[in-house]
PQR file with spaces between the fields and no chain letter, atoms N, CA, C, O and H, PARSE charges and radii, in Angstrom:
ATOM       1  N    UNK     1      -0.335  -74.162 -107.023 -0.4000 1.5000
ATOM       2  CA   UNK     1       0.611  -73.069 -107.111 -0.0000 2.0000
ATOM       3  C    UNK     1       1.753  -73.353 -106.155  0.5500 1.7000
ATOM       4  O    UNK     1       1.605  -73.581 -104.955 -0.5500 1.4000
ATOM       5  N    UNK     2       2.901  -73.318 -106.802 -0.4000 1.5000
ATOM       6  CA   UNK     2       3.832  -73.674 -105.765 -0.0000 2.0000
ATOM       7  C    UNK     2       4.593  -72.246 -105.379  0.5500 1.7000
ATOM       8  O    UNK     2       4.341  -71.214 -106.002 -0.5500 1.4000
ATOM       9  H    UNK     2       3.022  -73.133 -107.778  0.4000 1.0000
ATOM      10  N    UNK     3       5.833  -72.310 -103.962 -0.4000 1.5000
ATOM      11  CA   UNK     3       6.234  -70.907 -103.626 -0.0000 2.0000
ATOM      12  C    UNK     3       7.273  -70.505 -104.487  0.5500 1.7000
ATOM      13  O    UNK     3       7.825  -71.265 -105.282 -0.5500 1.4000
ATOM      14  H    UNK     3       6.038  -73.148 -103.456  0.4000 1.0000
ATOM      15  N    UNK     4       7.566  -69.204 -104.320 -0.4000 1.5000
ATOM      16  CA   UNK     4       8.325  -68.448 -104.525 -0.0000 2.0000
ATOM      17  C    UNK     4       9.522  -68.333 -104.179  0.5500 1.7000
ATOM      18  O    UNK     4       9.360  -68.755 -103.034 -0.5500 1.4000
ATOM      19  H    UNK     4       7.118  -68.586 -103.674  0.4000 1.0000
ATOM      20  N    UNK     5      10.978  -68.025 -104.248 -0.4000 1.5000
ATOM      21  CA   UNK     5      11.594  -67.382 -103.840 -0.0000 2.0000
ATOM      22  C    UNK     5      11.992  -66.225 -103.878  0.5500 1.7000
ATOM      23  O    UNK     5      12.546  -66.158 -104.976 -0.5500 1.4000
ATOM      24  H    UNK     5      11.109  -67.682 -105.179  0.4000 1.0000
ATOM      25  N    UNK     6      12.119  -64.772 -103.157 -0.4000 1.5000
ATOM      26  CA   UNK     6      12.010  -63.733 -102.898 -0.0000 2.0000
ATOM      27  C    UNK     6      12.949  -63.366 -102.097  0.5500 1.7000
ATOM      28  O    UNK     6      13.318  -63.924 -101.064 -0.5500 1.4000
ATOM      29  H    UNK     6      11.669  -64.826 -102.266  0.4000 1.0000
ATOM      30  N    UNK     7      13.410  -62.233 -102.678 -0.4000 1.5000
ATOM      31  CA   UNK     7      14.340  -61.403 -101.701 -0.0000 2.0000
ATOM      32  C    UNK     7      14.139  -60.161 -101.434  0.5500 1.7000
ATOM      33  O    UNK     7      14.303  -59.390 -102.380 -0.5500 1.4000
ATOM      34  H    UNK     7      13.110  -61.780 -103.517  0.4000 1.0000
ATOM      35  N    UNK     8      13.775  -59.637 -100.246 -0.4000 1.5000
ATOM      36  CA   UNK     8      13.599  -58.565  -99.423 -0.0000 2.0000
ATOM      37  C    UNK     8      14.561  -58.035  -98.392  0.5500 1.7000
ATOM      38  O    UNK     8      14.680  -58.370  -97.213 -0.5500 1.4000
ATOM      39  H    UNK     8      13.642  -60.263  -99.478  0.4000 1.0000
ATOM      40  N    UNK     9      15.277  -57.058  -99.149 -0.4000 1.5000
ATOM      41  CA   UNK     9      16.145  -56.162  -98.173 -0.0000 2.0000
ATOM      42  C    UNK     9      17.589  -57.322  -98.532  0.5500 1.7000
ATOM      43  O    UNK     9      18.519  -57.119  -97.751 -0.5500 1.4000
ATOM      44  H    UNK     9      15.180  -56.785 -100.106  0.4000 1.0000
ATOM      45  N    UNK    10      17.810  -58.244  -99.381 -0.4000 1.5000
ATOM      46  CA   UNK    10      19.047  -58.932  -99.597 -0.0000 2.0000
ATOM      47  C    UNK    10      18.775  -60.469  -98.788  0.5500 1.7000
ATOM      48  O    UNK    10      19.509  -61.446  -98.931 -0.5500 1.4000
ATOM      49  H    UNK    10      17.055  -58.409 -100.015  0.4000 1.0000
ATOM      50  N    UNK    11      17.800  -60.430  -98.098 -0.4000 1.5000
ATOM      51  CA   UNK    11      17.310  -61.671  -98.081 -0.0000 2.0000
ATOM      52  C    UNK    11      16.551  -62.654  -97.995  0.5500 1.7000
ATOM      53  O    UNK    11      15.557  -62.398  -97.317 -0.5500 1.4000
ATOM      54  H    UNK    11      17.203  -59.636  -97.983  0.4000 1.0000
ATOM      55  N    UNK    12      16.597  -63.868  -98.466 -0.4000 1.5000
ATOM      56  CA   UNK    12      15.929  -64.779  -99.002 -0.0000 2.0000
ATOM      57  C    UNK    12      14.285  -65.001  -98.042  0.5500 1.7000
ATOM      58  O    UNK    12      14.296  -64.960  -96.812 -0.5500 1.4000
ATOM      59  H    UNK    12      17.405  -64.076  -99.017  0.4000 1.0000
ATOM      60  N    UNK    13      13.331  -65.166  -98.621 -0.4000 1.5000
ATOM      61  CA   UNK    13      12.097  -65.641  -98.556 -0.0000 2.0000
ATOM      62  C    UNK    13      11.261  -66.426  -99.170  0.5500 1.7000
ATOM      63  O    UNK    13      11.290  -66.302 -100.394 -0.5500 1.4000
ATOM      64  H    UNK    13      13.321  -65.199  -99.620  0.4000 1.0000
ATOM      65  N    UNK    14      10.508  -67.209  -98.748 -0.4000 1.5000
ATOM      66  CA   UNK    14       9.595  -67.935  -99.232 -0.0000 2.0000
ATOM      67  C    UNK    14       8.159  -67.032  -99.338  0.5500 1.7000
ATOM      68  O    UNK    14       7.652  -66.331  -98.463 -0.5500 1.4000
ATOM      69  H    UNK    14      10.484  -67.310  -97.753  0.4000 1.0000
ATOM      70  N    UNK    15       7.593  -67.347 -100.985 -0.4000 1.5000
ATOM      71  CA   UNK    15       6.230  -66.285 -100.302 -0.0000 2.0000
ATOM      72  C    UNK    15       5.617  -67.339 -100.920  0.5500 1.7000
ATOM      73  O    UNK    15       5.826  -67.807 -102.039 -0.5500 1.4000
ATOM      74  H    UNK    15       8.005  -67.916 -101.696  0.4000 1.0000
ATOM      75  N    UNK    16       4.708  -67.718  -99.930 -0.4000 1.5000
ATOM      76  CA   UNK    16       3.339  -68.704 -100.252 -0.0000 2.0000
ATOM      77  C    UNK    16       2.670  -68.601 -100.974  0.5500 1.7000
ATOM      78  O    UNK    16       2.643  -67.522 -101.565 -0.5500 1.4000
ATOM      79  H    UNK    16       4.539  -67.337  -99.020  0.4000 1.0000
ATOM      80  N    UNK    17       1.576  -69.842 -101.419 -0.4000 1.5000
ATOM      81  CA   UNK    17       0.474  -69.248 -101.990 -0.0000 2.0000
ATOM      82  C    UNK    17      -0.101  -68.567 -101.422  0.5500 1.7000
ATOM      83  O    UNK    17      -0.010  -67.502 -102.032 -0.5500 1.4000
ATOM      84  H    UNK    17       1.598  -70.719 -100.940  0.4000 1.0000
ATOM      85  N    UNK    18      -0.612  -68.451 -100.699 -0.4000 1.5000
ATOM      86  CA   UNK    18      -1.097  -68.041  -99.618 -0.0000 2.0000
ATOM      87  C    UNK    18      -1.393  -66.588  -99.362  0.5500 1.7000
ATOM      88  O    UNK    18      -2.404  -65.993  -98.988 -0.5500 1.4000
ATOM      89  H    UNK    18      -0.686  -69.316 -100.204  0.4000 1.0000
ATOM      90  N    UNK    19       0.435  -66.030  -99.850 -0.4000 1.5000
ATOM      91  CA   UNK    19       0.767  -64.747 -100.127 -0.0000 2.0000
ATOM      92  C    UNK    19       1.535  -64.236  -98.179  0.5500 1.7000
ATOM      93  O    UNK    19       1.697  -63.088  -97.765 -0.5500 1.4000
ATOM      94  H    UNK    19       1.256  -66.513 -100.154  0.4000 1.0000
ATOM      95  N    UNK    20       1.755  -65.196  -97.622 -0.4000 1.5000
ATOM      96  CA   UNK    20       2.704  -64.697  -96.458 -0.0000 2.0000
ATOM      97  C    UNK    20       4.349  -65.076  -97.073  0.5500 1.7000
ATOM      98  O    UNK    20       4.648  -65.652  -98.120 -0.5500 1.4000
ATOM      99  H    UNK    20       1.623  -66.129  -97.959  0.4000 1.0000
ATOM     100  N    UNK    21       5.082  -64.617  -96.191 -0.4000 1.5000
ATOM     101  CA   UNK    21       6.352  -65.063  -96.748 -0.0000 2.0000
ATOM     102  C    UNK    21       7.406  -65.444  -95.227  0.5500 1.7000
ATOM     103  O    UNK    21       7.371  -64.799  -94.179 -0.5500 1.4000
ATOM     104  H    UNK    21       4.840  -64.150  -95.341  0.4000 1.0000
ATOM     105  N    UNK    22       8.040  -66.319  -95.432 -0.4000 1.5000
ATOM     106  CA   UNK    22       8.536  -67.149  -94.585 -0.0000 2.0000
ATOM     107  C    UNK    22      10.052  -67.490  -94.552  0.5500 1.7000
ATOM     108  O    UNK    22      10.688  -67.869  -95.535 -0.5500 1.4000
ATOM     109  H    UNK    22       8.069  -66.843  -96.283  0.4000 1.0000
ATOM     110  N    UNK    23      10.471  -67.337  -93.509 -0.4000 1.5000
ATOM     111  CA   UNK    23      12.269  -66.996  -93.994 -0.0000 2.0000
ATOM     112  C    UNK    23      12.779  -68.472  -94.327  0.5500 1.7000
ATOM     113  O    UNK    23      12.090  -69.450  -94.037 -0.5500 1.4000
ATOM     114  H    UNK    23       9.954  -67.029  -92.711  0.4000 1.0000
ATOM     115  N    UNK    24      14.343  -68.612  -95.111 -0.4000 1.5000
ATOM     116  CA   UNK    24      14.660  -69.613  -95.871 -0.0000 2.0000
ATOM     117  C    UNK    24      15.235  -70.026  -95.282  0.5500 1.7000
ATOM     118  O    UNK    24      15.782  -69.180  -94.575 -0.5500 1.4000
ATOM     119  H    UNK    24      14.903  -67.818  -95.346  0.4000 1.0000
ATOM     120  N    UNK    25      15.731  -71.643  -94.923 -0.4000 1.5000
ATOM     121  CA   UNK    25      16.848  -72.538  -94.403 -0.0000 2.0000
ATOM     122  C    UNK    25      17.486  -72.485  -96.051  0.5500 1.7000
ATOM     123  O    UNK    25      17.126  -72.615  -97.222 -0.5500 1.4000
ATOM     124  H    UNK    25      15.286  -72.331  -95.497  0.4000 1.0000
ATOM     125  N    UNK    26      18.720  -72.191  -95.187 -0.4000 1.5000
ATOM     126  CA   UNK    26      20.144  -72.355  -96.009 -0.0000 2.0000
ATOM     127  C    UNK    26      21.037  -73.160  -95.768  0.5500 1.7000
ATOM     128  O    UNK    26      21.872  -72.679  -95.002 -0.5500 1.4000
ATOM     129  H    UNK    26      19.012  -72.086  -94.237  0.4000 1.0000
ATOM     130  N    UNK    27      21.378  -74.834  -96.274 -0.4000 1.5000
ATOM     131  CA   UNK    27      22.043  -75.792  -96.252 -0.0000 2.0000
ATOM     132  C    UNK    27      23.199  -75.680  -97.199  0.5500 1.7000
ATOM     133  O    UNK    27      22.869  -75.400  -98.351 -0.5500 1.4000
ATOM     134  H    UNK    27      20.700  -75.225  -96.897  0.4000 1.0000
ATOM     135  N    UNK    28      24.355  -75.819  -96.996 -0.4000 1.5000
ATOM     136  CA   UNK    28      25.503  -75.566  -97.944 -0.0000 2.0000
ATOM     137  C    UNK    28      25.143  -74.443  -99.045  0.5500 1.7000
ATOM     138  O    UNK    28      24.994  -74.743 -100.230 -0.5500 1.4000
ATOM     139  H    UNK    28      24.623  -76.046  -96.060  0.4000 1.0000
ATOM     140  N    UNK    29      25.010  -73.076  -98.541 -0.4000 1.5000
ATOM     141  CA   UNK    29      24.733  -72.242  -99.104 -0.0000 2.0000
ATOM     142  C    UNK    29      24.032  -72.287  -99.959  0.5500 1.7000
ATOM     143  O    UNK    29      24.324  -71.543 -100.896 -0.5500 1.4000
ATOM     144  H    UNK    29      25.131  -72.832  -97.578  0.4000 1.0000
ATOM     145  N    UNK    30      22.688  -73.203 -100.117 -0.4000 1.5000
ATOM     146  CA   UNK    30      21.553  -73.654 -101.429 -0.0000 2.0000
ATOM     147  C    UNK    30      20.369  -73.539 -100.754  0.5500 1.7000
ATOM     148  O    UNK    30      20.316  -74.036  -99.629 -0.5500 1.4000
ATOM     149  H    UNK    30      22.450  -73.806  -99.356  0.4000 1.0000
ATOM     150  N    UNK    31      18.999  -72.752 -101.395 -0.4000 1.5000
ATOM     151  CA   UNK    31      17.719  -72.740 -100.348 -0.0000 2.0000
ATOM     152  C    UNK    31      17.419  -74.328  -99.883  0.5500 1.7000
ATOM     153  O    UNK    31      18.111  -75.244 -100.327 -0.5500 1.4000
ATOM     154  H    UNK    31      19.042  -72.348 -102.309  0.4000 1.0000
ATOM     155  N    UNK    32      16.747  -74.467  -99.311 -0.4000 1.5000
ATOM     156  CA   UNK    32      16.046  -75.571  -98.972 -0.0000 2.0000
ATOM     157  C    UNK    32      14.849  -75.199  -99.124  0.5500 1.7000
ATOM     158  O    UNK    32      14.570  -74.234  -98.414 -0.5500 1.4000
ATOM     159  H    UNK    32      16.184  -73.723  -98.951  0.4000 1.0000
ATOM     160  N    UNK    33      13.477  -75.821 -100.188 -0.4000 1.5000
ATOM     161  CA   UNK    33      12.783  -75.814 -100.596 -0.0000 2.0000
ATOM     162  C    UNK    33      11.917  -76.811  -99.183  0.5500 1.7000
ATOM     163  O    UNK    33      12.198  -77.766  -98.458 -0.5500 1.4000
ATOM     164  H    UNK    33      13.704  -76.605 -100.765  0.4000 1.0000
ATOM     165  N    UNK    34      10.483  -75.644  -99.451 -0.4000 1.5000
ATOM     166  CA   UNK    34       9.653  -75.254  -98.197 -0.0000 2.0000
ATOM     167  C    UNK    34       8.618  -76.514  -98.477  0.5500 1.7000
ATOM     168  O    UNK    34       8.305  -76.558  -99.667 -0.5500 1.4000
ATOM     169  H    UNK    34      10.255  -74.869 -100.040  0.4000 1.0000
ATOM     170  N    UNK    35       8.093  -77.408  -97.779 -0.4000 1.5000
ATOM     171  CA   UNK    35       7.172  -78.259  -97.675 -0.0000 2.0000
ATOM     172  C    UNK    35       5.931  -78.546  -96.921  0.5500 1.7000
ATOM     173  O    UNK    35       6.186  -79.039  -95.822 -0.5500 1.4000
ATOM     174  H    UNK    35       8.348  -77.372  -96.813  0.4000 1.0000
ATOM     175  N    UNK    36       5.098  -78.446  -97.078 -0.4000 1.5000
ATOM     176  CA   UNK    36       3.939  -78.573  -96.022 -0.0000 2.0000
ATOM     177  C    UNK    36       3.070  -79.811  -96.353  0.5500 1.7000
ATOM     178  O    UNK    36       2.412  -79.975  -97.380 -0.5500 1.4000
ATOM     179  H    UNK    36       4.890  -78.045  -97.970  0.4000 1.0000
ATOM     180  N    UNK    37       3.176  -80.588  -95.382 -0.4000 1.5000
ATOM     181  CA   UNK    37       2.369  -81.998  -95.119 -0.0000 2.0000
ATOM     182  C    UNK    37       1.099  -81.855  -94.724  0.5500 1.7000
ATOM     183  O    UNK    37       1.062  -81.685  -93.506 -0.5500 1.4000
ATOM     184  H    UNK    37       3.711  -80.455  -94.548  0.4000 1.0000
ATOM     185  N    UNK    38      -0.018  -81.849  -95.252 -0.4000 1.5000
ATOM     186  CA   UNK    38      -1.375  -81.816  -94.495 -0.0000 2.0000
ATOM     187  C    UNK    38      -2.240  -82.940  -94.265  0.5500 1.7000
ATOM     188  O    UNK    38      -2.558  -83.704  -95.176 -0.5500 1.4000
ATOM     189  H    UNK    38       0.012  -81.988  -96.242  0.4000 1.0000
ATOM     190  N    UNK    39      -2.554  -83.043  -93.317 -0.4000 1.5000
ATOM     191  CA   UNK    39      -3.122  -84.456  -92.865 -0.0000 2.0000
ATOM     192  C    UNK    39      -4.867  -83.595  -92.671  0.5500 1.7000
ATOM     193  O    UNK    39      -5.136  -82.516  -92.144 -0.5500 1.4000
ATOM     194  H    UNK    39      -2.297  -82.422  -92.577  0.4000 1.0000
ATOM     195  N    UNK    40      -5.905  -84.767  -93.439 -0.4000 1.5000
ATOM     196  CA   UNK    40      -7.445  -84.921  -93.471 -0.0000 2.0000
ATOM     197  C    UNK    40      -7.408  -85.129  -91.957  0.5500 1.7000
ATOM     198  O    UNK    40      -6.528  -85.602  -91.239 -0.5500 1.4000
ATOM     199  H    UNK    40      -5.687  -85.644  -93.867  0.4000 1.0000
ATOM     200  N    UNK    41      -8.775  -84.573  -91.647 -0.4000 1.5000
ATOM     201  CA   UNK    41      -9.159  -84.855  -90.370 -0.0000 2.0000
ATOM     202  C    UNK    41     -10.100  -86.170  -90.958  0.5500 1.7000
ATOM     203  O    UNK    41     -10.573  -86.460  -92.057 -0.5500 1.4000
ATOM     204  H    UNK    41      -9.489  -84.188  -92.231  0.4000 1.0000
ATOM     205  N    UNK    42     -10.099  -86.558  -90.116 -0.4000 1.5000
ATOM     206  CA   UNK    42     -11.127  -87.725  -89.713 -0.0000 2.0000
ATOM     207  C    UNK    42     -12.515  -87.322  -89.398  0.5500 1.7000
ATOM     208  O    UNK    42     -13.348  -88.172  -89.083 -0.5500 1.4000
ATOM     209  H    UNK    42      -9.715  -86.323  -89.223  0.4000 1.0000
């Protein structure tokens, strides 16, 4: 499942799968799409 974009109160959010939501980087006025790297433990 990938995120969302959402706007609350006029602005932009990310809402996770997860279901938290996480505020947006804005690069030349365009979202920047949210990434999470997870590394296996050993």
């Amino acid at each position: 499942m990938s995120d969302k974009l959402v706007y609350i109160s006029g602005m932009p959010y990310w809402m996770t799968p997860e279901g938290r939501f996480e505020a947006v980087r804005i690069e030349n006025g365009l979202p920047v799409e949210r990434t999470m790297i997870m590394r296996r433990s050993a």
